[in-house]
SERO-4910 file (N, C-alpha, C, O; in steps of 0.05 Angstrom, whole numbers):
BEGIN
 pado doro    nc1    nc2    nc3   cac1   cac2   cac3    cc1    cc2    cc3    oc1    oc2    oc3
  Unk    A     -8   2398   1833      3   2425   1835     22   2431   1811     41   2418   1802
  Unk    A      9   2456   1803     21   2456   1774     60   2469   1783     65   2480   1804
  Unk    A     79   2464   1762    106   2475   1771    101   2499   1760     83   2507   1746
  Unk    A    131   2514   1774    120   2550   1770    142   2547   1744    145   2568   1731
  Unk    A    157   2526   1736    173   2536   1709    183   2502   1688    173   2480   1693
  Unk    A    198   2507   1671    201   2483   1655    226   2471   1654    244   2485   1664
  Unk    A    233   2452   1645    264   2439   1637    276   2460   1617    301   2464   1618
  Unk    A    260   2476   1597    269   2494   1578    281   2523   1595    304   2533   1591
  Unk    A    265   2532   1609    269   2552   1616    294   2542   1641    313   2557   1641
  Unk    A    295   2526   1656    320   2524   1675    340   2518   1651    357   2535   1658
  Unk    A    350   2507   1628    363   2505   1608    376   2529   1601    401   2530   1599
  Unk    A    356   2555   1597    364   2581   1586    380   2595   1611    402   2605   1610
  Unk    A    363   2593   1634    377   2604   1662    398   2592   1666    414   2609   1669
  Unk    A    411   2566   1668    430   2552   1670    455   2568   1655    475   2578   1667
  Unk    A    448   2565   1623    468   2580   1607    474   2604   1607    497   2610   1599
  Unk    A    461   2619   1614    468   2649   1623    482   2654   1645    497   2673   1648
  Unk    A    474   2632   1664    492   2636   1680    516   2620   1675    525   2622   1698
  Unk    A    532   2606   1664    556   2597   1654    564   2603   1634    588   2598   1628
  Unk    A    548   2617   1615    560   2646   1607    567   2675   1607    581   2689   1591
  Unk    A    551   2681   1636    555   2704   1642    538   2733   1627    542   2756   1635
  Unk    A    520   2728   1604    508   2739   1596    489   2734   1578    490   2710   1579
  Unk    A    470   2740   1558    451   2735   1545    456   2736   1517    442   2724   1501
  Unk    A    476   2750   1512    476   2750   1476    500   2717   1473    503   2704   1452
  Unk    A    515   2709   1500    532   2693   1493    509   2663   1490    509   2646   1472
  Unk    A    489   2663   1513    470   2642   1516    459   2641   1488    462   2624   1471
  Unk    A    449   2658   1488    430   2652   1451    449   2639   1433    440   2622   1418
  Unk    A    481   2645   1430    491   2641   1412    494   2608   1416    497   2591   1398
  Unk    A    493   2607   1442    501   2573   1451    471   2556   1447    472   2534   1437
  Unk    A    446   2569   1456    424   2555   1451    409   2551   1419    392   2535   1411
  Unk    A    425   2571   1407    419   2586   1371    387   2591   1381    368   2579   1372
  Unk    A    386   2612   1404    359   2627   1397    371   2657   1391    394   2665   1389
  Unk    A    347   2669   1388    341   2705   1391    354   2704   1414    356   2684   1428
  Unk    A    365   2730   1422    372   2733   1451    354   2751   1459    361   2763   1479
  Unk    A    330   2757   1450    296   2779   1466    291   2750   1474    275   2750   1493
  Unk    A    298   2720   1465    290   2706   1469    292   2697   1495    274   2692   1511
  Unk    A    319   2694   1499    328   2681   1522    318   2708   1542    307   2702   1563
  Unk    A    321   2730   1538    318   2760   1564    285   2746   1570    277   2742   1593
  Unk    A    267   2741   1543    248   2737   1564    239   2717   1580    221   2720   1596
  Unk    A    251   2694   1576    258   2670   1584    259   2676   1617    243   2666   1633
  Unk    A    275   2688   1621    296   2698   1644    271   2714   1666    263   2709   1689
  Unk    A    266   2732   1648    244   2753   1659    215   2739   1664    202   2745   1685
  Unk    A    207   2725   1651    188   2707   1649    185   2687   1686    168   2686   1704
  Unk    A    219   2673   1682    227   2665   1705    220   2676   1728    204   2669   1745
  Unk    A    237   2699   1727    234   2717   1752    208   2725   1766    202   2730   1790
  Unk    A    196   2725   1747    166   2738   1752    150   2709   1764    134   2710   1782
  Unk    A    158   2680   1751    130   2671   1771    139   2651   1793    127   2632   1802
  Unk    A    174   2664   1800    190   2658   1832    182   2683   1847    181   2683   1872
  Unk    A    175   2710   1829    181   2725   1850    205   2733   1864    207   2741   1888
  Unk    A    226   2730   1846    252   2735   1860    273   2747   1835    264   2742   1812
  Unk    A    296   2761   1835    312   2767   1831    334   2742   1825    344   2730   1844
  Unk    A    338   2738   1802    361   2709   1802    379   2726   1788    399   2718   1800
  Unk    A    389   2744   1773    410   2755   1762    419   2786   1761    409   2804   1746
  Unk    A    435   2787   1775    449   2830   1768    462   2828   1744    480   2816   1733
  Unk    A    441   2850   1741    447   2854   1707    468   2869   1712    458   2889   1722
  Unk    A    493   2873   1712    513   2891   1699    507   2901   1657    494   2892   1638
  Unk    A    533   2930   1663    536   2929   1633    539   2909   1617    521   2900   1603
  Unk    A    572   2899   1619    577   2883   1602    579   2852   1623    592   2834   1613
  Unk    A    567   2847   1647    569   2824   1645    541   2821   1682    532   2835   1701
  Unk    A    542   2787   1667    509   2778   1695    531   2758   1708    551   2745   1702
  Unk    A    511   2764   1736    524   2750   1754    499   2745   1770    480   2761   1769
  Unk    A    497   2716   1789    480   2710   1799    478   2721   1825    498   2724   1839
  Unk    A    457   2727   1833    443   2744   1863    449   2706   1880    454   2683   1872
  Unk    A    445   2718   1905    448   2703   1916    424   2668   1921    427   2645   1929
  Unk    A    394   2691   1907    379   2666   1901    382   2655   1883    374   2632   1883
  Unk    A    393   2665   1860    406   2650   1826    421   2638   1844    405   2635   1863
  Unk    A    435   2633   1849    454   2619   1864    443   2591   1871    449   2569   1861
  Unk    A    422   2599   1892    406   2575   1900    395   2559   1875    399   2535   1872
  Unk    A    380   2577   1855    364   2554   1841    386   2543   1825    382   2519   1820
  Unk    A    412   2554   1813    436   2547   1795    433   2518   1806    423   2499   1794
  Unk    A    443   2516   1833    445   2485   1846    428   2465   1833    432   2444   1821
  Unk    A    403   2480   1841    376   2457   1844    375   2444   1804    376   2421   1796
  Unk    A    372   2470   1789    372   2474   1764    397   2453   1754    396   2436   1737
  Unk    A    405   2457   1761    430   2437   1746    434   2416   1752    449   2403   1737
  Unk    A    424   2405   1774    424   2380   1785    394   2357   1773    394   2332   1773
  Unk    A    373   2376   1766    347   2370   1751    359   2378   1724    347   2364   1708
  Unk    A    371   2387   1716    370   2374   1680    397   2349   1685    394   2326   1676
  Unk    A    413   2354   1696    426   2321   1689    411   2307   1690    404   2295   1670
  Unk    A    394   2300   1727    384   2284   1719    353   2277   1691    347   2255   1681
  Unk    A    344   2295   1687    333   2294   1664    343   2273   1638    333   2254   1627
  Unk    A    365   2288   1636    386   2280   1612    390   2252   1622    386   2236   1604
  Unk    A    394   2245   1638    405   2213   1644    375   2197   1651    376   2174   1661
  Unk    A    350   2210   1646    329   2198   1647    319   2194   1612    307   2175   1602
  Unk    A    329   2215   1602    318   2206   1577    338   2192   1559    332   2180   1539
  Unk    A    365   2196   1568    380   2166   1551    380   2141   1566    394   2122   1557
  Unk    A    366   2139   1588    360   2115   1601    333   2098   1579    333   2075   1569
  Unk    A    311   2122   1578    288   2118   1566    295   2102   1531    289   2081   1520
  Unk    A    313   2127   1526    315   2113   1492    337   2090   1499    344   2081   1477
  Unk    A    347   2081   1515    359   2057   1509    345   2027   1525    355   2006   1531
  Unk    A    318   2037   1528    298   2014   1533    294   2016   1505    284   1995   1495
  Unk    A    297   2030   1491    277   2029   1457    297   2011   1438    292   2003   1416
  Unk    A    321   2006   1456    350   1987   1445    361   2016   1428    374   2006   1409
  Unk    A    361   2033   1425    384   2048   1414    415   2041   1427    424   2035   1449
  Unk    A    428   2046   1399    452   2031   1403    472   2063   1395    485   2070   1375
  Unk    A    468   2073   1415    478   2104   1411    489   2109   1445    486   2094   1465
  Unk    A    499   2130   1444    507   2151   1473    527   2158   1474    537   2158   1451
  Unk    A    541   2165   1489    567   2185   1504    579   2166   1529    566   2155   1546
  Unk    A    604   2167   1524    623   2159   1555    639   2186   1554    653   2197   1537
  Unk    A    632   2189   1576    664   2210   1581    675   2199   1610    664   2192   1631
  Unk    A    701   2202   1601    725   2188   1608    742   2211   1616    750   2230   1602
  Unk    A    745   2206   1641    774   2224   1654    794   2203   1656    789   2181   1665
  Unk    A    829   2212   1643    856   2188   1644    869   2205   1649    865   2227   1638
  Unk    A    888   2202   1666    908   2213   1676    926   2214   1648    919   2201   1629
  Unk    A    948   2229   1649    965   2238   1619    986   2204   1615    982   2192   1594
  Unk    A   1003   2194   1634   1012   2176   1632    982   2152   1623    982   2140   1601
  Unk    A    975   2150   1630    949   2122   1624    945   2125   1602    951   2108   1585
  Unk    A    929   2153   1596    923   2170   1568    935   2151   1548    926   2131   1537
  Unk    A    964   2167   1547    983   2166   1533    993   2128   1522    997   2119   1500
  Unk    A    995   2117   1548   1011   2092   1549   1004   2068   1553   1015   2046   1552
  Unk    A    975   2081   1559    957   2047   1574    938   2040   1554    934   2019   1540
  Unk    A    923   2069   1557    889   2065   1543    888   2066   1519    868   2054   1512
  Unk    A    902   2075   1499    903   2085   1468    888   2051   1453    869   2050   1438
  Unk    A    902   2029   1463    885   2011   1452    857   1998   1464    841   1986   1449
  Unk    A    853   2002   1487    833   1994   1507    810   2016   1483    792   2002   1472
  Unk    A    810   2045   1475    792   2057   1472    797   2059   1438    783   2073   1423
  Unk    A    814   2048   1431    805   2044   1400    795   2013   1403    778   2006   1386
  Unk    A    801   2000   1415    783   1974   1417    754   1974   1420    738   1958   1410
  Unk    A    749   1995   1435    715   1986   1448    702   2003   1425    680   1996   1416
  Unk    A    714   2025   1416    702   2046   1387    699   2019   1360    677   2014   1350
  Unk    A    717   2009   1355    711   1992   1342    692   1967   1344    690   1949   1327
  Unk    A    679   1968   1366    664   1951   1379    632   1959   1375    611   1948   1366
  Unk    A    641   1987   1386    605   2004   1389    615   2032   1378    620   2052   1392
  Unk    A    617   2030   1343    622   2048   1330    601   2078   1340    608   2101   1342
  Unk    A    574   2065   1343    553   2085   1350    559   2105   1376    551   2128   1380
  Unk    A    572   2092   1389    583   2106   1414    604   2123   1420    627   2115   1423
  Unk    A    596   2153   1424    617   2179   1427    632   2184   1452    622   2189   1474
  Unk    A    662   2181   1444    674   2178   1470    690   2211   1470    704   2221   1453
  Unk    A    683   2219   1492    696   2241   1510    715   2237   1518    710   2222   1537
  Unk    A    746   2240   1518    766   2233   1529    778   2262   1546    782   2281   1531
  Unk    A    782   2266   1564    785   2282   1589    815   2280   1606    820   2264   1625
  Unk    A    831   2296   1596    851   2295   1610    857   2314   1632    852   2338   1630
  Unk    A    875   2296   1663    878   2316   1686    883   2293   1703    875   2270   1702
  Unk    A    906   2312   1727    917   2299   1748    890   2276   1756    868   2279   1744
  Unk    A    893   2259   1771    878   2238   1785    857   2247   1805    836   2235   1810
  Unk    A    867   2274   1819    861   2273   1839    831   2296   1832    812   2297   1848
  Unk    A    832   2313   1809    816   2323   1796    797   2310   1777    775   2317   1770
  Unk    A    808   2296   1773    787   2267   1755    762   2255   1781    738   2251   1777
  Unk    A    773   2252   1800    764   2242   1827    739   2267   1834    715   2263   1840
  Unk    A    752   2289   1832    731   2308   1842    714   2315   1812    692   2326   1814
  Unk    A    719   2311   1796    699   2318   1768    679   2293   1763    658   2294   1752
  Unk    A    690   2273   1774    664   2251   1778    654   2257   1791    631   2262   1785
  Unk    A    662   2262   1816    642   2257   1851    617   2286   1839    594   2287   1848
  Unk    A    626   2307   1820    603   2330   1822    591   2324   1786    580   2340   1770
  Unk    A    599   2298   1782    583   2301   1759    593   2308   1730    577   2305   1711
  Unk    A    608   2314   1727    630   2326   1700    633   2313   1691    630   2320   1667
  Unk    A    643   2281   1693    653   2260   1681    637   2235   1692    632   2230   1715
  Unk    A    631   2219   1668    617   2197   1683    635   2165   1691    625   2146   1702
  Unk    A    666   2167   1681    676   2151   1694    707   2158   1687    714   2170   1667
  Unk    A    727   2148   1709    757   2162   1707    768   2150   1727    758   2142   1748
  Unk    A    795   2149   1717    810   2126   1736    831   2142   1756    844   2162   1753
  Unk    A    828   2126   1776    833   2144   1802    854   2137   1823    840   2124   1838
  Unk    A    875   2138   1832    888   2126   1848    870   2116   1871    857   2132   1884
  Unk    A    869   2086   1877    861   2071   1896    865   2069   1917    880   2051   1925
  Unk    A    851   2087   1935    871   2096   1970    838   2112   1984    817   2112   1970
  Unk    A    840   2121   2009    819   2127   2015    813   2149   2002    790   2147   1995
  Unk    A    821   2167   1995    809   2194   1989    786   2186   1952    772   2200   1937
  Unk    A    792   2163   1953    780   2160   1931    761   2139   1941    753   2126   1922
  Unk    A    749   2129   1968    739   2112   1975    704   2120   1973    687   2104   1982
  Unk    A    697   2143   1960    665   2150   1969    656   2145   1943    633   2151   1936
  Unk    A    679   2131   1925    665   2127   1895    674   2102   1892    693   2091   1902
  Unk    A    654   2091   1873    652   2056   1862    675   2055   1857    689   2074   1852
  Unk    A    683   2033   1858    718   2027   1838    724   1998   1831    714   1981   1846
  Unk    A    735   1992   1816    742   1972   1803    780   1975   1796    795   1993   1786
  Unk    A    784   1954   1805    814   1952   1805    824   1948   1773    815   1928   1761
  Unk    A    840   1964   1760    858   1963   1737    877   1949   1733    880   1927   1723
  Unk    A    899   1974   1745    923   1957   1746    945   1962   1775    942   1982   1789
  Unk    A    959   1948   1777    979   1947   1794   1001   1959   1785   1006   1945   1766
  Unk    A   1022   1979   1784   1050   1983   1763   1064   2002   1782   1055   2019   1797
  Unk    A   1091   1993   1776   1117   2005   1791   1124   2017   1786   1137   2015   1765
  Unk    A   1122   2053   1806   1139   2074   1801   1160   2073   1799   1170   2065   1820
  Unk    A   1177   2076   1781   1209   2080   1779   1224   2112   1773   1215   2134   1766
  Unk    A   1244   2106   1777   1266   2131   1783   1269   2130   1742   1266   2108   1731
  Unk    A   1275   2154   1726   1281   2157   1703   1311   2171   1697   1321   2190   1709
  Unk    A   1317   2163   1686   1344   2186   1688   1363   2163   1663   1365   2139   1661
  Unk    A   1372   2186   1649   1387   2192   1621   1407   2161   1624   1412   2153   1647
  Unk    A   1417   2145   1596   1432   2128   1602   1454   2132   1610   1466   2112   1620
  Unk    A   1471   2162   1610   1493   2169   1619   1497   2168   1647   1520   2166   1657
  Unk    A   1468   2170   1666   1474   2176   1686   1487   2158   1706   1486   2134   1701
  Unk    A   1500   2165   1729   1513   2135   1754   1485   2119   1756   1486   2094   1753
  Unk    A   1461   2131   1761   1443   2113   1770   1436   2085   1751   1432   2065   1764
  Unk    A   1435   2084   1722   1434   2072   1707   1429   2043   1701   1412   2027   1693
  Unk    A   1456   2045   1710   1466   2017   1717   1451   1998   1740   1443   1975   1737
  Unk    A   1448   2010   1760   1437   2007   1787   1412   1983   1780   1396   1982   1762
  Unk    A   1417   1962   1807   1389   1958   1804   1368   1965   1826   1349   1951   1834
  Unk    A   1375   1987   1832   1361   2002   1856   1370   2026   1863   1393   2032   1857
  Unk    A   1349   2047   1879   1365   2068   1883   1353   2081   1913   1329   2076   1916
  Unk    A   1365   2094   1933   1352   2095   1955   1331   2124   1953   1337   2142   1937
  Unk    A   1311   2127   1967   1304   2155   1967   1321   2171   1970   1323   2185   1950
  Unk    A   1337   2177   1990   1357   2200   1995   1379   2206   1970   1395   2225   1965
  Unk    A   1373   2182   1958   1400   2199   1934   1381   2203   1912   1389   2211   1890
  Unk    A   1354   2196   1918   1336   2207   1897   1341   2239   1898   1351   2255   1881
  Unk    A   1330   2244   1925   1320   2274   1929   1351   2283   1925   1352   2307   1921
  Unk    A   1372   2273   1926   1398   2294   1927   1401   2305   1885   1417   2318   1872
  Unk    A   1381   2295   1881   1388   2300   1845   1361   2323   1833   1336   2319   1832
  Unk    A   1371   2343   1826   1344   2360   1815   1322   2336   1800   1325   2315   1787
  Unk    A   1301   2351   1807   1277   2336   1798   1269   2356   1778   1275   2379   1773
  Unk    A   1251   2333   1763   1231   2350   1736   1206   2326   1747   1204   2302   1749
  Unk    A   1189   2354   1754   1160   2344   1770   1139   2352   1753   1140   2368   1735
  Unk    A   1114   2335   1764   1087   2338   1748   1075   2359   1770   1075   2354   1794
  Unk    A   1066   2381   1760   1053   2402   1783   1028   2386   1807   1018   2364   1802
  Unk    A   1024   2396   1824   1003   2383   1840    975   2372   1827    966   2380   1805
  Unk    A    965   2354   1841    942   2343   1834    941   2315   1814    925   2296   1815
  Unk    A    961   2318   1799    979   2281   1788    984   2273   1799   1002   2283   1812
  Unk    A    974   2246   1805    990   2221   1820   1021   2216   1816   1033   2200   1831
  Unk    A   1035   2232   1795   1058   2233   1803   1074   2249   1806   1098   2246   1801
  Unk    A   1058   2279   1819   1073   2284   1833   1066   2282   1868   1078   2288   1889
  Unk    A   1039   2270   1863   1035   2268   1889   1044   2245   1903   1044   2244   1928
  Unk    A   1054   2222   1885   1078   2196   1901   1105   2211   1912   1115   2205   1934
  Unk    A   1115   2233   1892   1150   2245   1907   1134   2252   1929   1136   2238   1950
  Unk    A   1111   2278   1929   1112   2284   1955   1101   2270   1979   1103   2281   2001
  Unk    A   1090   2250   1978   1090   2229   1998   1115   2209   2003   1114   2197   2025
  Unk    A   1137   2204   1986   1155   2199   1990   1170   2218   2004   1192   2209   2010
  Unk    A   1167   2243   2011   1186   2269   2014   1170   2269   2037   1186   2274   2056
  Unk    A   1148   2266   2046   1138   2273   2076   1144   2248   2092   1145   2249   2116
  Unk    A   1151   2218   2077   1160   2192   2087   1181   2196   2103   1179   2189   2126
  Unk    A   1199   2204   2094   1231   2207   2094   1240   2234   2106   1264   2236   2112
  Unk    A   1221   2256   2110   1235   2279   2121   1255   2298   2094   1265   2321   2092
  Unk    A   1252   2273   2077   1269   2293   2051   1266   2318   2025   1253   2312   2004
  Unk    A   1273   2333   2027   1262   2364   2014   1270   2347   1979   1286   2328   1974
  Unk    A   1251   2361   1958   1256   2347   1939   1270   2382   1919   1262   2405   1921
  Unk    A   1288   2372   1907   1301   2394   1891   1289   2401   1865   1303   2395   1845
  Unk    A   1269   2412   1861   1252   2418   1835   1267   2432   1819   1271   2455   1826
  Unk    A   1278   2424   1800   1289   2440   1778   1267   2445   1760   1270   2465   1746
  Unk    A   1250   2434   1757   1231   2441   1734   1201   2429   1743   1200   2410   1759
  Unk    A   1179   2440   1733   1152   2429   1735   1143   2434   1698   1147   2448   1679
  Unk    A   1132   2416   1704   1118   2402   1672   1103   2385   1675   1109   2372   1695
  Unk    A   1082   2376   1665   1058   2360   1661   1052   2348   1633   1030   2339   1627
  Unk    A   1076   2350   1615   1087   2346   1593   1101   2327   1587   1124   2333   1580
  Unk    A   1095   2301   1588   1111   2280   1584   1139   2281   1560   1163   2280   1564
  Unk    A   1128   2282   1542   1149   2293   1521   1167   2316   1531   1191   2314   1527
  Unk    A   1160   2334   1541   1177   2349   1556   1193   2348   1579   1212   2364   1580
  Unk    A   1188   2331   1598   1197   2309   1615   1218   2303   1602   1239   2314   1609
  Unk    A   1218   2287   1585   1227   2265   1585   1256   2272   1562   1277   2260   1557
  Unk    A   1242   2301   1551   1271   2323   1540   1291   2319   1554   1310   2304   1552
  Unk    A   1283   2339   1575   1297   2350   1601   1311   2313   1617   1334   2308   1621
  Unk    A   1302   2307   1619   1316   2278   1631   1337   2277   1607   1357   2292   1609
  Unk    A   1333   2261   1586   1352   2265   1561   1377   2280   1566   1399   2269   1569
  Unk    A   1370   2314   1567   1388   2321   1572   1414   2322   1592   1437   2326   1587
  Unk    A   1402   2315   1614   1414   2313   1638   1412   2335   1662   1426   2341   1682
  Unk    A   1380   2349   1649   1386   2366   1668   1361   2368   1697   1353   2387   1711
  Unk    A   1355   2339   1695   1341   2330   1725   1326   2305   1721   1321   2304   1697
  Unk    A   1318   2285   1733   1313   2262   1738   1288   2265   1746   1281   2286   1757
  Unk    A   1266   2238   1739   1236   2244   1742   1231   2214   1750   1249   2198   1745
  Unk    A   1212   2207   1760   1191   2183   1767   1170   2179   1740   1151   2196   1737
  Unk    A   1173   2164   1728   1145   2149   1713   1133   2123   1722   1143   2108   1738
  Unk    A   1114   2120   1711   1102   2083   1716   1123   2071   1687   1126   2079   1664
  Unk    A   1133   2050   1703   1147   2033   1695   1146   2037   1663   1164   2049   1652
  Unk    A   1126   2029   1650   1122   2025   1613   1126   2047   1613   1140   2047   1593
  Unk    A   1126   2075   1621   1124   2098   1596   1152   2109   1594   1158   2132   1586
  Unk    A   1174   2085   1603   1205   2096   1599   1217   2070   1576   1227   2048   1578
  Unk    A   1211   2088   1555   1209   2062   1535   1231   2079   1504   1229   2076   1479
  Unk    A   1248   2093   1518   1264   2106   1500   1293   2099   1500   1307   2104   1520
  Unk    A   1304   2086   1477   1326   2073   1484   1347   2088   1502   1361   2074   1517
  Unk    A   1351   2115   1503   1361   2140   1513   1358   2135   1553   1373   2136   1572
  Unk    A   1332   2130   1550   1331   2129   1585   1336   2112   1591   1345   2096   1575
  Unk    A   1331   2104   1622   1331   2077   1636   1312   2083   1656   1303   2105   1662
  Unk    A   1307   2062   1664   1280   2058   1687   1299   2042   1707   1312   2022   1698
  Unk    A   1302   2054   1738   1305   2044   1759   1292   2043   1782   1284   2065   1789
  Unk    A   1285   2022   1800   1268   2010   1815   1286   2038   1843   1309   2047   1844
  Unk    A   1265   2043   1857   1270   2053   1890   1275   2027   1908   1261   2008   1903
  Unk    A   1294   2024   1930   1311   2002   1943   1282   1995   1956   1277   1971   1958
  Unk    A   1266   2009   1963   1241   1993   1973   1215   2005   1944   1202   2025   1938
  Unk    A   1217   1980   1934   1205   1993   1901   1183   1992   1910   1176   1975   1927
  Unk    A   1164   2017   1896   1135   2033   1897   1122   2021   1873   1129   2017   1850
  Unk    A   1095   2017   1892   1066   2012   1879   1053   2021   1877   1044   2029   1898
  Unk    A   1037   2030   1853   1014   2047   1851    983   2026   1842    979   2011   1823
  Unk    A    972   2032   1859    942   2014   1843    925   2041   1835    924   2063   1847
  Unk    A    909   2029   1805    889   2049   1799    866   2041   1788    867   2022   1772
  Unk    A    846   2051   1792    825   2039   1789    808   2059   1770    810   2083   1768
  Unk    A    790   2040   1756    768   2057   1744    740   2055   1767    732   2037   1781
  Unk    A    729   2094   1759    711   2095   1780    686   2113   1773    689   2126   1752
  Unk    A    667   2116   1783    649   2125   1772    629   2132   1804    636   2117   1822
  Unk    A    613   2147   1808    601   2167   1828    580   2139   1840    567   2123   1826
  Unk    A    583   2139   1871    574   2118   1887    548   2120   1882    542   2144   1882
  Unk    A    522   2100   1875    503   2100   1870    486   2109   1838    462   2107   1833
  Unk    A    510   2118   1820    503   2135   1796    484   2105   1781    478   2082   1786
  Unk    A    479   2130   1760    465   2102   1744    478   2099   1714    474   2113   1694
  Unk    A    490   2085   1716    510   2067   1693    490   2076   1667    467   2068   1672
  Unk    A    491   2087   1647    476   2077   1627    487   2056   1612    510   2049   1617
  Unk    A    474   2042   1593    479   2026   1578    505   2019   1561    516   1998   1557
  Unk    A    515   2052   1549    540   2060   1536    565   2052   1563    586   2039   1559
  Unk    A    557   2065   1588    581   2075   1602    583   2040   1618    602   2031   1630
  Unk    A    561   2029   1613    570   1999   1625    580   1989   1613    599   1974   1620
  Unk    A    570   1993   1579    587   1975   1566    619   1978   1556    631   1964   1539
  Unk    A    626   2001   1570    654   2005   1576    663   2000   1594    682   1985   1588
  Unk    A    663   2001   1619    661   1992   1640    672   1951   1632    694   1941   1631
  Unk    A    650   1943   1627    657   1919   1613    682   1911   1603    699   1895   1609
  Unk    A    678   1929   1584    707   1929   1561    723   1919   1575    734   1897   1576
  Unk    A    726   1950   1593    754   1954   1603    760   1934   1612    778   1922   1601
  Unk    A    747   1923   1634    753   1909   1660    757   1879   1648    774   1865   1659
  Unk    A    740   1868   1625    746   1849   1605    776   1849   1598    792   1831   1604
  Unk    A    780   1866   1588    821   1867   1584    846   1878   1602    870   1880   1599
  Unk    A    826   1885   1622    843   1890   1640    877   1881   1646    897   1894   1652
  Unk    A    870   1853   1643    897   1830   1652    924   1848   1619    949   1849   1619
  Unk    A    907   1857   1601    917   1865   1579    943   1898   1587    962   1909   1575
  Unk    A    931   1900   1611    947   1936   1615    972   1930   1624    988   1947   1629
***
């Protein structure tokens, strides 16, 4: 039974619809755009259905574009991950990792982990993807990213994982401050000090507020930032106190103090339950987990 359309033509329909119109698709495919309209029209005609309202200035999908969007996009990945499966039976020593890191890891963990493995498999193009944990988690599970490290707890249990590292949240705050000195500090005189927080969806700000639903204790946000350097201003100054993982308070200016019942974070690298590893994304995978003991 012959199919009613091609990998090309769901390609053109795909883009139009994540662009929203036809002169933006051509520009992204470098065709004609009579090209892509008949592409489209072509489509329509041998579903028999309506997939796009044409507005003036902009398309939007009918409710059966809708349907095939799903189907359509889920058949060219896998396509795509069939034919760099194919050329890397031919031993091509080529591909793509993309990598979701949380901004602290980014920043403090991985910088040599991923100039190590580039220097390893020069041929190999790495995607580096930054965002809270808990969005890394959901950009794997639908496919966006093919591997990203994830706080280790159930909500991250429906994807593969491999354990990283182990590392202790600590309290940050300016050398001037009383806490300083301390070699401990309780929650409650945490929360009694303005905070400078990572907005939702970071694992750190999502440890205060699980510490804050622990304890019954309201947390005093003086500031939200997702800006480490900016963080870590505002601490400086004195004008609110923050949580990092242990290494990224490495400024002679701050100090790092332990909570009286000191916090653990485990994180793991992870990748979509059942996916199929290509050759590139295993042999990172590898890497990593090879130097792991190194983080």
């Amino acid at each position: 039974m012959a199919l009613p359309f091609d990998l090309r033509a769901l390609r053109v329909f795909v883009t139009v619809a994540d662009r929203a119109g036809f002169s933006a698709a051509a520009r992204e495919l470098h065709v004609a755009q009579s090209a892509v309209s008949q592409t489209i029209a072509n489509l329509e005609r041998q579903l028999e259905l309506t997939l796009l309202h044409r507005h003036e200035r902009r398309i939007a999908l009918t409710p059966e574009g809708e349907a095939l969007y799903t189907h359509a996009s889920e058949l060219l990945e896998r396509a795509q991950a069939a034919h760099l499966a194919m050329q890397e039976l031919h031993g091509l020593v080529k591909g793509e990792v993309r990598i979701g890191i949380p901004s602290m890891l980014g920043s403090y963990y991985f910088p040599p982990l991923l100039m190590g493995f580039k220097a390893r498999h020069p041929g190999i193009r790495l995607t580096v993807v930054e965002a809270g944990a808990r969005r890394l988690q959901s950009m794997i599970a639908g496919g966006e990213l093919d591997l990203g490290v994830v706080i280790d707890d159930e909500q991250s249990g429906h994807l593969e994982r491999r354990r990283l590292i182990r590392e202790e949240m600590v309290i940050c705050v300016p050398c001037s401050h009383s806490f300083a000195g301390r070699r401990s500090v309780s929650a409650s005189e945490f929360f009694q000090e303005p905070l400078v927080l990572f907005q939702d969806g970071y694992f750190h700000r999502e440890f205060v507020d699980a510490l804050s639903r622990q304890t019954g204790l309201v947390a005093n946000i003086a500031f939200q930032s997702n800006l480490i350097p900016l963080t870590k201003a505002i601490v400086r100054q004195g004008f609110g106190i923050t949580t990092f993982l242990r290494r990224v308070v490495d400024e002679p200016e701050l100090a790092a103090v332990s909570f009286d019942s000191p916090a653990w974070l485990d994180l793991s690298l992870a990748w979509a339950r059942g996916a199929y590893l290509s050759r590139a994304e295993q042999a990172f995978v590898d890497f990593v987990l090879s130097r792991r003991e190194a983080l």
